[in-house]
PDB file of N, CA, C and O in Angstrom, chain B, residues numbered from 101:
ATOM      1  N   UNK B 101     122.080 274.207  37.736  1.00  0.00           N
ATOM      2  CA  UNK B 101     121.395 274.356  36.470  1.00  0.00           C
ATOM      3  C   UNK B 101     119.872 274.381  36.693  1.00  0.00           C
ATOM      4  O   UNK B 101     119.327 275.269  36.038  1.00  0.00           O
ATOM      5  N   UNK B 102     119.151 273.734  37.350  1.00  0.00           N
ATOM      6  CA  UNK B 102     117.858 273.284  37.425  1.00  0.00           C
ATOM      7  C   UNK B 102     117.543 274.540  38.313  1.00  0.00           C
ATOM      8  O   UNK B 102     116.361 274.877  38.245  1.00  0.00           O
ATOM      9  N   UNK B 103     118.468 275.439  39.268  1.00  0.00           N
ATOM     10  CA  UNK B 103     117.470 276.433  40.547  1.00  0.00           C
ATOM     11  C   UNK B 103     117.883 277.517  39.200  1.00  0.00           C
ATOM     12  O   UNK B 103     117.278 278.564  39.428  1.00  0.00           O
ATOM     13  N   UNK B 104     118.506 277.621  38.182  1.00  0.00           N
ATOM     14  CA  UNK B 104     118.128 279.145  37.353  1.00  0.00           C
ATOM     15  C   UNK B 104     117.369 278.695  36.664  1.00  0.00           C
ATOM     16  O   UNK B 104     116.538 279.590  36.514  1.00  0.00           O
ATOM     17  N   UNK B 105     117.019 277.714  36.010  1.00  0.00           N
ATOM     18  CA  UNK B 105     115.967 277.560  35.184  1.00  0.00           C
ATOM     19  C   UNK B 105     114.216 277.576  36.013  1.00  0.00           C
ATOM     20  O   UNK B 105     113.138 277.819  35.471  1.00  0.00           O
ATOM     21  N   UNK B 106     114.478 277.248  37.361  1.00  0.00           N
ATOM     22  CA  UNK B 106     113.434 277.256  38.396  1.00  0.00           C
ATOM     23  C   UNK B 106     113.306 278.941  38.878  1.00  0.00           C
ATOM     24  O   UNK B 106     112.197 279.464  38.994  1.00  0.00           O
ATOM     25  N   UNK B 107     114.435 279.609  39.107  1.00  0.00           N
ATOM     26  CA  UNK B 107     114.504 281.332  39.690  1.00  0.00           C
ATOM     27  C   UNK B 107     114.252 281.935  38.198  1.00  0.00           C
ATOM     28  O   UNK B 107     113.827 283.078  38.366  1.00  0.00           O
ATOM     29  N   UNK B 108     114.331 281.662  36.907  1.00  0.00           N
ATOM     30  CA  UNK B 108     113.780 281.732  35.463  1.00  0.00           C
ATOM     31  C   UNK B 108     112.468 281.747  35.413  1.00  0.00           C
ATOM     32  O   UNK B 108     111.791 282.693  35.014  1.00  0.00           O
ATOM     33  N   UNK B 109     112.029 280.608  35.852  1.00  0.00           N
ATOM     34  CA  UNK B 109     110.687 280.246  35.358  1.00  0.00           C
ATOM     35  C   UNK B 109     109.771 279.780  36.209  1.00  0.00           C
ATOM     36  O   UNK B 109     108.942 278.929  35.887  1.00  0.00           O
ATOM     37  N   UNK B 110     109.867 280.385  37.529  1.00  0.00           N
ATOM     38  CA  UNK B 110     108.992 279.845  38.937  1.00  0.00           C
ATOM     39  C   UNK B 110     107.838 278.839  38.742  1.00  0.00           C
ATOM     40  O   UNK B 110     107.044 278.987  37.812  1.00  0.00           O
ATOM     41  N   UNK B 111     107.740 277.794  39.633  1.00  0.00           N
ATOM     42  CA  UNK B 111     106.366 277.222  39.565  1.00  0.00           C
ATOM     43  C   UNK B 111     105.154 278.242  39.963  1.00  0.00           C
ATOM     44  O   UNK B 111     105.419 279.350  40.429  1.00  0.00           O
ATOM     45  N   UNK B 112     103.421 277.682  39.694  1.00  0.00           N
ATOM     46  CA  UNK B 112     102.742 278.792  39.962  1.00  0.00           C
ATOM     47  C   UNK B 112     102.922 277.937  41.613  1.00  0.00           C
ATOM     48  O   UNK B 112     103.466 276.910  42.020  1.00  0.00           O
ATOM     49  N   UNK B 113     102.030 279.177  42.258  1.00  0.00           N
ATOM     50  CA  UNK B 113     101.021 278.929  43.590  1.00  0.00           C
ATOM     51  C   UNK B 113     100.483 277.375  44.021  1.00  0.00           C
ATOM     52  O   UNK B 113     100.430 276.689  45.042  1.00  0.00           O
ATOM     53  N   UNK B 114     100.136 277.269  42.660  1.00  0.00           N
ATOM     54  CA  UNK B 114      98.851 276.299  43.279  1.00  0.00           C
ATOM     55  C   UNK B 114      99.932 274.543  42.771  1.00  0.00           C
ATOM     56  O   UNK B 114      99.420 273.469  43.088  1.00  0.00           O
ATOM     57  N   UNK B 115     101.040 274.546  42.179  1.00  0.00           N
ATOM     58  CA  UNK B 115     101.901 273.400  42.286  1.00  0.00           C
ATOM     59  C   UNK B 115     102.251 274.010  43.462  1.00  0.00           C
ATOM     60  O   UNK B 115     101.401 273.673  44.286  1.00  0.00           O
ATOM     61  N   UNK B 116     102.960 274.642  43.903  1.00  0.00           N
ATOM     62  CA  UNK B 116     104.016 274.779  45.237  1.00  0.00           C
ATOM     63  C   UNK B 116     102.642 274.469  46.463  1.00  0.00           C
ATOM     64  O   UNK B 116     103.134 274.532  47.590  1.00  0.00           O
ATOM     65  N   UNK B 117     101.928 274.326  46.491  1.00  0.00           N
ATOM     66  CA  UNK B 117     100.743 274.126  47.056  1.00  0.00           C
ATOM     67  C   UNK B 117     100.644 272.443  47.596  1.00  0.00           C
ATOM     68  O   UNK B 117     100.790 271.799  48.635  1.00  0.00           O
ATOM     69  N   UNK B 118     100.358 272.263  46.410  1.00  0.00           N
ATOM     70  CA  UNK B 118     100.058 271.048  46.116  1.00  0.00           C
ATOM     71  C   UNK B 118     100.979 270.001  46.421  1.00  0.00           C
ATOM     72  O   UNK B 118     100.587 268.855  46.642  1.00  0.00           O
ATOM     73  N   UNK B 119     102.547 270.430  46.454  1.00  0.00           N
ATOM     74  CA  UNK B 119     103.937 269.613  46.396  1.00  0.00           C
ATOM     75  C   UNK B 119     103.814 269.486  48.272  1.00  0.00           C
ATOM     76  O   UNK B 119     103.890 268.434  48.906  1.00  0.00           O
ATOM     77  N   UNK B 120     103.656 270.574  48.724  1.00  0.00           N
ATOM     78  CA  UNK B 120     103.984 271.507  50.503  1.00  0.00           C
ATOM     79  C   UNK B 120     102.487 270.067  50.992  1.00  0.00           C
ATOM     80  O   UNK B 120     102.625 269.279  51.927  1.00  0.00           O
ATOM     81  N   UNK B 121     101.099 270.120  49.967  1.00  0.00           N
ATOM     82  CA  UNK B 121     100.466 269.304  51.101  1.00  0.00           C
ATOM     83  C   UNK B 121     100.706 268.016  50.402  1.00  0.00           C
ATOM     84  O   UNK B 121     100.028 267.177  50.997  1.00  0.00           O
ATOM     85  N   UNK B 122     101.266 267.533  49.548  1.00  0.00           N
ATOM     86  CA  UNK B 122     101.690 266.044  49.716  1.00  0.00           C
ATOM     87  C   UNK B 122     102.185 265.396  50.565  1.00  0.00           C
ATOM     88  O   UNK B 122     101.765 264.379  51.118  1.00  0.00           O
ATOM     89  N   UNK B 123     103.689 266.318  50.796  1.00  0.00           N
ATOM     90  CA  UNK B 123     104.841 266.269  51.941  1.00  0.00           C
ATOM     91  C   UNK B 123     104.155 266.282  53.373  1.00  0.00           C
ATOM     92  O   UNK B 123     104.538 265.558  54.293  1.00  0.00           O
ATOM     93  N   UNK B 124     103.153 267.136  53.462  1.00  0.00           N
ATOM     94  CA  UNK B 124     102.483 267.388  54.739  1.00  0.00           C
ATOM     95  C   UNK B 124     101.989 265.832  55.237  1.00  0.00           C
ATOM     96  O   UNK B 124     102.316 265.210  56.247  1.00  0.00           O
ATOM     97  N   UNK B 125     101.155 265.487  54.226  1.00  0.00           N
ATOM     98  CA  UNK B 125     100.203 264.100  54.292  1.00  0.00           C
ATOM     99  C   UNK B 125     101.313 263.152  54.262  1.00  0.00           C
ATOM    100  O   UNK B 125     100.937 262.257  55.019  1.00  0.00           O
ATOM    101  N   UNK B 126     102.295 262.888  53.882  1.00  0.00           N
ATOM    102  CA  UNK B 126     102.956 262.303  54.270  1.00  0.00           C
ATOM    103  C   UNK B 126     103.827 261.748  55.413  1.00  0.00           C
ATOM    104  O   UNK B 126     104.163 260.588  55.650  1.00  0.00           O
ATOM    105  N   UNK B 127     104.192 263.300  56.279  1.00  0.00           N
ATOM    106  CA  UNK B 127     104.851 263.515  56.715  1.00  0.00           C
ATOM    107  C   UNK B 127     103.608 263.113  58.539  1.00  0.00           C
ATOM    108  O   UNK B 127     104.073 262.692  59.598  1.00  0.00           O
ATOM    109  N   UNK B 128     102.427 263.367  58.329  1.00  0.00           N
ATOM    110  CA  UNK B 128     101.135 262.982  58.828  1.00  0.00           C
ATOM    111  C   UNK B 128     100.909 261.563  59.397  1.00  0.00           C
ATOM    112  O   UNK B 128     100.799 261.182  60.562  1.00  0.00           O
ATOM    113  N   UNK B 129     100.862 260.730  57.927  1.00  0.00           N
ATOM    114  CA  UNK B 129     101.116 259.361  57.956  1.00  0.00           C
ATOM    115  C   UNK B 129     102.487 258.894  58.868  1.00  0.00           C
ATOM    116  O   UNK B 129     102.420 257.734  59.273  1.00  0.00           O
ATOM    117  N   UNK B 130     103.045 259.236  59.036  1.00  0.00           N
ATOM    118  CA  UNK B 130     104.767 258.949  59.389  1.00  0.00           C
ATOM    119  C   UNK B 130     104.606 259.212  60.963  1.00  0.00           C
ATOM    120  O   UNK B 130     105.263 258.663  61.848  1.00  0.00           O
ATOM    121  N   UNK B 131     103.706 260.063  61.108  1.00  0.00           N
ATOM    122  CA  UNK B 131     103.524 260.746  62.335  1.00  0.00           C
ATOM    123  C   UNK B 131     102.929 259.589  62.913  1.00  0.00           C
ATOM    124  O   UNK B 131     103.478 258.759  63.636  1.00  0.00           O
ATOM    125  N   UNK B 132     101.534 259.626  62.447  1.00  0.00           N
ATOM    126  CA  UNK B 132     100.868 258.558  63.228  1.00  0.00           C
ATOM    127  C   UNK B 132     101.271 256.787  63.367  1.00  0.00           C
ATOM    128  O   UNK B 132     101.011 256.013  64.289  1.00  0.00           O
ATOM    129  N   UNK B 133     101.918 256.568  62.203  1.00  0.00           N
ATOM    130  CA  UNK B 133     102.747 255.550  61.992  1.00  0.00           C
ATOM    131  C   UNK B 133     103.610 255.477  63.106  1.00  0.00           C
ATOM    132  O   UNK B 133     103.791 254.379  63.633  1.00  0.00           O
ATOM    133  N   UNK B 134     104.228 256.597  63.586  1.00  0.00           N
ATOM    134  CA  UNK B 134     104.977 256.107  64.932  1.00  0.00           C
ATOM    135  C   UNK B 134     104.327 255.831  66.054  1.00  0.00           C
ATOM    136  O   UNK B 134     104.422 254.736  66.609  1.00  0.00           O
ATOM    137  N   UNK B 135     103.911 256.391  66.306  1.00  0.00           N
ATOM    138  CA  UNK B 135     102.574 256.986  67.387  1.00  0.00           C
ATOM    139  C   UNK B 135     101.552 255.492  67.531  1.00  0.00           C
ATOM    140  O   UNK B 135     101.087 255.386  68.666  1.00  0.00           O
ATOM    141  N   UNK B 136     101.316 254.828  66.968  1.00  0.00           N
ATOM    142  CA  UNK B 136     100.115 253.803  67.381  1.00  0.00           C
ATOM    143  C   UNK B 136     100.648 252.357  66.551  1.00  0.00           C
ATOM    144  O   UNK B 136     100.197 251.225  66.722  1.00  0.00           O
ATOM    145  N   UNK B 137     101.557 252.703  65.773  1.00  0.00           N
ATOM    146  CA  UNK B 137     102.090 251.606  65.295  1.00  0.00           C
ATOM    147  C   UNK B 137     101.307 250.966  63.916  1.00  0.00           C
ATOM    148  O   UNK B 137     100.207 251.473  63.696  1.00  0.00           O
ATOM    149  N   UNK B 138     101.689 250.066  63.108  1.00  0.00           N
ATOM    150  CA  UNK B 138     101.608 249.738  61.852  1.00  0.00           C
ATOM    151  C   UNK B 138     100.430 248.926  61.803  1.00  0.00           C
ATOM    152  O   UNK B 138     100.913 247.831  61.517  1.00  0.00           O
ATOM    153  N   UNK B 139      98.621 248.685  61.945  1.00  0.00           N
ATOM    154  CA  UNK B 139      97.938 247.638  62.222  1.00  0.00           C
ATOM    155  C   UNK B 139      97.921 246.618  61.452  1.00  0.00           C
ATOM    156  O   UNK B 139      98.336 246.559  60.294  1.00  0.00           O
ATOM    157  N   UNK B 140      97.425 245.769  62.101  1.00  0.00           N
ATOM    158  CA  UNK B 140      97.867 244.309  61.861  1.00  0.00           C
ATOM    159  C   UNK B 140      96.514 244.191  60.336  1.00  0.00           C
ATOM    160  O   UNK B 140      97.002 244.113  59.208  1.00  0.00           O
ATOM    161  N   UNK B 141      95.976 244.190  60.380  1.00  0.00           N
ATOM    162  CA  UNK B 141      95.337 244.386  58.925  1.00  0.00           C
ATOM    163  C   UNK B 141      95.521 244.613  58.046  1.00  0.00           C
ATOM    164  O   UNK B 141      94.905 244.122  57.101  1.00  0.00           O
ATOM    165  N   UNK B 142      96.806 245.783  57.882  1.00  0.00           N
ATOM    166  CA  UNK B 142      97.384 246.117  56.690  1.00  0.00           C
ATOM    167  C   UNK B 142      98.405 245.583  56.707  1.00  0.00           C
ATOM    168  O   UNK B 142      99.187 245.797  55.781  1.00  0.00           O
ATOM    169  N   UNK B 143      98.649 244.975  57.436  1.00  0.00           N
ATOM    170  CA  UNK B 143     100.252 243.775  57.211  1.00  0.00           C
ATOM    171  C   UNK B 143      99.551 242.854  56.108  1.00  0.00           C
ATOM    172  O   UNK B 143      98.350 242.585  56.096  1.00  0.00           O
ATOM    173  N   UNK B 144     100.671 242.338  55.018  1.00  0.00           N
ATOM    174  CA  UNK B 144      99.973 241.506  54.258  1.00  0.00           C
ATOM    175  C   UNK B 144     101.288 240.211  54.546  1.00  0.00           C
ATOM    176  O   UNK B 144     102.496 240.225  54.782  1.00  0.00           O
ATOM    177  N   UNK B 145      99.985 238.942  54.321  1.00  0.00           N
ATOM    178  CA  UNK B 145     100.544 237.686  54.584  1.00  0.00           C
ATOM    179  C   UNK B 145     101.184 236.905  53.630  1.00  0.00           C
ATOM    180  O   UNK B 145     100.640 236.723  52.540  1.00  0.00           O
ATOM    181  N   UNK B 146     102.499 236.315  53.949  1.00  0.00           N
ATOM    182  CA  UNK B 146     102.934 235.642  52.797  1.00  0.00           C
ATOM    183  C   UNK B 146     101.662 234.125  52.438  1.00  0.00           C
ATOM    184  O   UNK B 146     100.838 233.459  53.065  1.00  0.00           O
ATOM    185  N   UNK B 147     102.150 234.207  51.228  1.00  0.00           N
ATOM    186  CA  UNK B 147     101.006 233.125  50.374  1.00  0.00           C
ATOM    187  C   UNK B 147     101.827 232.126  49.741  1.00  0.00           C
ATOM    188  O   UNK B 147     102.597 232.334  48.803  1.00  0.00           O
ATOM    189  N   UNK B 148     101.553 230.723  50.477  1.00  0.00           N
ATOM    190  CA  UNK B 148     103.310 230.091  49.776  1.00  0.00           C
ATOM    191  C   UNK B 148     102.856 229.933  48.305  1.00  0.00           C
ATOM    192  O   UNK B 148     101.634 230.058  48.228  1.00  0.00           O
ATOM    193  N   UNK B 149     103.383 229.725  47.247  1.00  0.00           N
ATOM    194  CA  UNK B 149     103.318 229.454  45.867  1.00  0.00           C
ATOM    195  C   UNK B 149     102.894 228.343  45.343  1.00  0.00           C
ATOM    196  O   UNK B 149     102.104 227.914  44.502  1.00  0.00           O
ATOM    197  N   UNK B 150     103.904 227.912  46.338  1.00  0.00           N
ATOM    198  CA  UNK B 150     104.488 226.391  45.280  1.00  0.00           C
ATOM    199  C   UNK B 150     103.484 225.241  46.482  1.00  0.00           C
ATOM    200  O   UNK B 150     103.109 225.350  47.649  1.00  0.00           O
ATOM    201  N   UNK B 151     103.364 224.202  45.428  1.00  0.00           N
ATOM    202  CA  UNK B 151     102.315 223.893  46.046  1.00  0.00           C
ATOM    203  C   UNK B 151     102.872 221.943  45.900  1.00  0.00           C
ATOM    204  O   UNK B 151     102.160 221.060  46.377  1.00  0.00           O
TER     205      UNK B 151
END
């Protein structure tokens, strides 16, 4: 249902664009994420609560 209403009514250029470099940058991140590993800076620390 959704690919005739999509082969109907195509997205323009510049969404199919836009969708292709999200995935890219993502797909980027993931890359280098394997590659050098997760740094310790952006690990976040548990904070106990209860006190």
């Amino acid at each position: 249902m959704m690919m005739k209403r999509w082969a109907q009514n195509p997205p323009s250029h510049a969404k199919i664009k836009l969708v292709f470099g999200i995935v890219a940058f993502c797909l980027l991140l993931a890359g280098i994420e394997a590659v050098w590993g997760w740094p310790d800076w952006l690990t976040p620390e548990r904070v106990n609560a209860r006190r």
